[in-house]
GUMI-308596 format. One line per 4 residues: number of its first residue (from 1); their letters; for each residue y, x, z of C-alpha. Coordinates in steps of 0.02 Angstrom, whole numbers. Each point is the difference from the previous one (the first is absolute). Example, Ala and Ser with C-alpha at 12.3 -4.5 7.8 and 13.67 -1.06 7.14 Angstrom:
% residues 2
1) as) -225/615/390; 172/69/-33
***
This chain:
% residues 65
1) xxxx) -264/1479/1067; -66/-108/157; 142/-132/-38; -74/-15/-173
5) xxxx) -184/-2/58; 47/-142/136; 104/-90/-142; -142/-13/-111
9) xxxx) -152/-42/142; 137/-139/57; 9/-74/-177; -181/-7/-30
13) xxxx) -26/-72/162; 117/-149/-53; -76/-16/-158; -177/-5/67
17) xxxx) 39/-98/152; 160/-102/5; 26/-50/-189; -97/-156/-52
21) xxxx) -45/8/-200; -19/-149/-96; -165/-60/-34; -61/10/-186
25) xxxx) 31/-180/-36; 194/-11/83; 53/175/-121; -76/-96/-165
29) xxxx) 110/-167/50; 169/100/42; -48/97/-166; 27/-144/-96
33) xxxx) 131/-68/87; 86/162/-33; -43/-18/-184; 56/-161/-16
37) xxxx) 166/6/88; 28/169/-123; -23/-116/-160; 91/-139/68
41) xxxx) 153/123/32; -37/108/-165; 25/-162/-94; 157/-88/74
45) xxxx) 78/177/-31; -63/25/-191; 65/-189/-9; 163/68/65
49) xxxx) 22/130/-103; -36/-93/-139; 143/-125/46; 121/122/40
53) xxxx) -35/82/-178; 21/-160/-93; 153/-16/92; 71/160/-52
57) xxxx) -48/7/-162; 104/-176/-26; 149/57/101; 10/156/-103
61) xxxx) -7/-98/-176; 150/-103/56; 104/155/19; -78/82/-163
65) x) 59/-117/-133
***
């Protein structure tokens, strides 16, 4: 039980002391970057999909005739 009690006092002690939080202003910015690099990929995939389905869908009426 001491190991857990010094595991825990040592890891709020980093947090309080050691760890430097972003301000206010730097969380909001990497928010959007965040946001915007997640649409940017969430589109060139949905565009690949799409492709690919086209694709497919033609390759398979070739054979289906």
């Amino acid at each position: 039980m001491n190991k857990v009690r010094t595991y825990l006092g040592d890891s709020y002690k980093e947090l309080v002391e050691k760890v430097s939080w972003p301000t206010w202003e730097q969380l909001q910015q990497s928010t959007v970057i965040v946001l915007g690099a997640t649409l940017v990929i969430t589109a060139i995939v949905a565009l690949m999909d799409f492709v690919a389905n086209g694709a497919l869908k033609f390759i398979y009426s070739i054979f289906k005739s």
